[in-house]
N, C-alpha and C positions, 0 to 999 in steps of 0.2 A: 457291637454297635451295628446298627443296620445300614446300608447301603443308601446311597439317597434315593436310588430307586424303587425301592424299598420303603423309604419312610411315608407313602400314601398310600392310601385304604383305594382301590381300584373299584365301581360295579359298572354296568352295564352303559350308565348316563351319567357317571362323577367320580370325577377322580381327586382326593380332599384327604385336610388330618382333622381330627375333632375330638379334641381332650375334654373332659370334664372334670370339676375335684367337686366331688358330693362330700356334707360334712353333716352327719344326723346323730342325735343323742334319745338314749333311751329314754323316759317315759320320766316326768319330775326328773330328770339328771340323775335319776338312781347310778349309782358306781357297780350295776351289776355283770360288765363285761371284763370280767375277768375268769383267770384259772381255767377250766374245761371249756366254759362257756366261750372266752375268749376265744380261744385254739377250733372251736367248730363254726364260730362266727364266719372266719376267716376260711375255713373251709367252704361253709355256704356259698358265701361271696365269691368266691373262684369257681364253683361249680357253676353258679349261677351265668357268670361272666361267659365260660367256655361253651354251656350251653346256647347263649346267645352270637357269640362270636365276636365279644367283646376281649380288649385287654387290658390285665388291669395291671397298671405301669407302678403304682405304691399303694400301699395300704398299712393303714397303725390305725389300731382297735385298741381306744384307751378305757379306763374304768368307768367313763362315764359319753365318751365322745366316740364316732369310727370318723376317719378321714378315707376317701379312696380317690383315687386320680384313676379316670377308665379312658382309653381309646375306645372310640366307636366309630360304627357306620355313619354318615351324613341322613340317614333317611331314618336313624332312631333318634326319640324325641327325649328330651333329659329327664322329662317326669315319665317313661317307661323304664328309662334305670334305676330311678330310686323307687318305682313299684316293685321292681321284679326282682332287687334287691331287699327292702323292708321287707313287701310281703311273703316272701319265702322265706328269707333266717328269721322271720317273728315266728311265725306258721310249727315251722320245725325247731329251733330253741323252746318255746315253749311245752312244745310236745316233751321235749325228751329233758328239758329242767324245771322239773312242776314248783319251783320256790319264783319262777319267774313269773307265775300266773297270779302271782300278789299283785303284780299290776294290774292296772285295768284294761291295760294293750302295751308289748314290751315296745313300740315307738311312735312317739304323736307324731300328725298329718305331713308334720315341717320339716324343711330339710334346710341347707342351704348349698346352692351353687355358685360355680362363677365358670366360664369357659377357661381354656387360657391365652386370649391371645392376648390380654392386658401385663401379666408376668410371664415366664418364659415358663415351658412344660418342666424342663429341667429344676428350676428354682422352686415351683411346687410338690414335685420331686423330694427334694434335698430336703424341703420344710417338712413332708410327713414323714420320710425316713430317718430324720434328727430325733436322738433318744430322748427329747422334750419330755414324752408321755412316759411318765413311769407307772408305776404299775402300783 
């Protein structure tokens, strides 16, 4: 567990926490996130994340749904998450699972957010890491 000194993002002009839980489904709710595909999803997403300097606090990549809970900067915007997240794991999924390019794009435009300061980061936490989502 981190320190309380510790649990705020520091820069230059803001010192702040800022959770997100982004929740987006594949193309028609296809159930294609599974097996391999699953397991490189998730890899994406974390590269994606570290790249940016984000952290992503939970994640469950169900067969038709991903949930991710991210720590960010205050000065990134929530629809640059879920770009640089869709557009990279569509981008490369599809490259390297060509049964995926049955679709027409493996995720439509929409996504759904919510910050957390309405539930507590913990409780959204607990909810996508609850074995809910089988497989």
């Amino acid at each position: 567990m981190r320190k309380l000194s510790e649990k705020y993002r520091r820069t230059a002009r803001a010192v702040g926490l800022a959770n997100v839980h982004l929740v987006w489904i594949p193309k028609r709710r296809k159930p294609v996130l599974k097996g391999a595909v699953k397991t490189r999803l998730a890899t994406i997403l974390n590269q994606v994340a570290t790249e940016k300097g984000w952290l992503i606090r939970a994640l469950e990549v169900a067969p038709d749904h991903v949930h991710v809970l991210v720590e960010h900067a205050s000065n990134t915007a929530i629809h640059e998450i879920a770009k640089a997240f869709k557009g990279r794991s569509s981008r490369l999924l599809r490259q390297e699972f060509p049964h995926l390019c049955k679709l027409p794009s493996l995720w439509p435009r929409s996504y759904f957010y919510d910050t957390t300061g309405a539930v507590t980061t913990a409780r959204i936490e607990a909810y996508i890491n609850d074995p809910h989502h089988g497989e």
